[in-house]
C-alpha positions, -999 to +999 in steps of 0.1 A: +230+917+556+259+892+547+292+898+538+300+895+495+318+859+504+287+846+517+271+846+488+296+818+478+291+800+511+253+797+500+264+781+465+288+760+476+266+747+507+236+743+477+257+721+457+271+699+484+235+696+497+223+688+464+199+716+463+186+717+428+185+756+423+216+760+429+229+731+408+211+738+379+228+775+377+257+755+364+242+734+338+252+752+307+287+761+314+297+723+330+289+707+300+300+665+310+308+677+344+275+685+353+268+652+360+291+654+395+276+684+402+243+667+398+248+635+419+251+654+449+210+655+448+214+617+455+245+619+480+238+651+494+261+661+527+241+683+557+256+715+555+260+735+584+269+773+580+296+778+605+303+814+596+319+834+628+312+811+650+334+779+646+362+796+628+353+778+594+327+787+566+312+755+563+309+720+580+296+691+555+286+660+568+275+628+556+272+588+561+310+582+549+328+619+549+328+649+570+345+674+568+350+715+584+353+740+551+368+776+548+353+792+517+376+819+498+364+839+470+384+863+444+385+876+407+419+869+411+434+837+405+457+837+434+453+847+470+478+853+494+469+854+528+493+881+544+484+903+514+460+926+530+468+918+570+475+886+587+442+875+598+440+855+568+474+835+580+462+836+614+430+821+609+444+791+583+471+785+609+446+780+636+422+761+612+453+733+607+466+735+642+427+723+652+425+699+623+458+684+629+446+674+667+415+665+656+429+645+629+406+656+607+407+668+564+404+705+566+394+718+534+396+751+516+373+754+487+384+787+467+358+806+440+371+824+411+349+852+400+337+854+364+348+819+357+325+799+330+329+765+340+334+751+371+346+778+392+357+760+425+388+745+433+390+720+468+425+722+483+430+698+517+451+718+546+484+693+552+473+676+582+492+645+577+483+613+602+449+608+586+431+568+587+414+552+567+390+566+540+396+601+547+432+592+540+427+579+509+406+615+500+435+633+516+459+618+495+446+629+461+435+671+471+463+694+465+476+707+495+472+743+503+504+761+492+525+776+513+556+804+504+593+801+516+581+824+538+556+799+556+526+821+547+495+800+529+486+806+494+459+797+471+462+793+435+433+789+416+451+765+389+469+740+411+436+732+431+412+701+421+377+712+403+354+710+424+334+682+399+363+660+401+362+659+440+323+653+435+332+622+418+353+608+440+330+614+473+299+608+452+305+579+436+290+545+442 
């Protein structure tokens, strides 16, 4: 049996597959936002679940975008990765390191728990040196936070709803 977290993988890999299920949990509590939930049925990314073995959660890919995900999940509105242990910074450091020689968006797609509404938030890793379409994508996500520590940090609030980042990858 899964871990809690991959519970959220599964949702987040419905929706950007456009799997109708899963979309139509979030009907009544997206109210106009739905609809960028609901275009992913006609743009849909293949979504590979990546869990253990590539070092990210997900990996969506698609005609125009693609793009390695790490999925993060709380009831709090912020998490700090060196709260519990390191691993958290260890892995995210590793996760830009590879993106950055890559040159690839990196992206970290965070779940508040209990949210009505749209409970994700998309935050981009700061890979910097991005071409091209990607770029343009890059430059509108928040970057993942860091401390004056240099540990990440995600904060619910400061990251893009995960409808408005629909609309810019889904729309015509």
């Amino acid at each position: 049996m899964g871990s809690k977290g991959s519970i959220y993988e599964r949702e987040l890999k419905g929706i950007l597959s456009g799997e109708d299920r899963i979309i139509s949990k979030f009907k009544k509590s997206l109210g106009e936002d739905f609809r960028w939930y609901e275009s992913s049925k006609f743009k849909p990314f293949m979504v590979l679940r990546a869990a253990g073995s590539l070092g990210v959660d997900l990996v969506a890919i698609r005609d125009d975008y693609s793009f390695p995900i790490e999925v993060k999940s709380s009831s709090s509105k912020t998490i700090i990765f060196t709260h519990s242990s390191s691993r958290a910074q260890e892995q995210a450091q590793r996760f830009l390191e590879e993106c950055k020689s890559a040159k690839i968006l990196g992206l970290y797609a965070f779940r508040l728990k209990g949210y009505r509404g749209d409970p994700w938030r998309i935050f981009a890793l700061p890979v910097g040196g991005l071409s091209g379409r990607i770029k343009l994508l890059y430059d509108i996500l928040p970057k993942l936070p860091v401390t004056r520590e240099g540990n990440f940090i995600l904060k619910w609030d400061e990251g893009m709803p995960l409808a408005k980042f629909l609309s810019y990858v889904n729309q015509e």
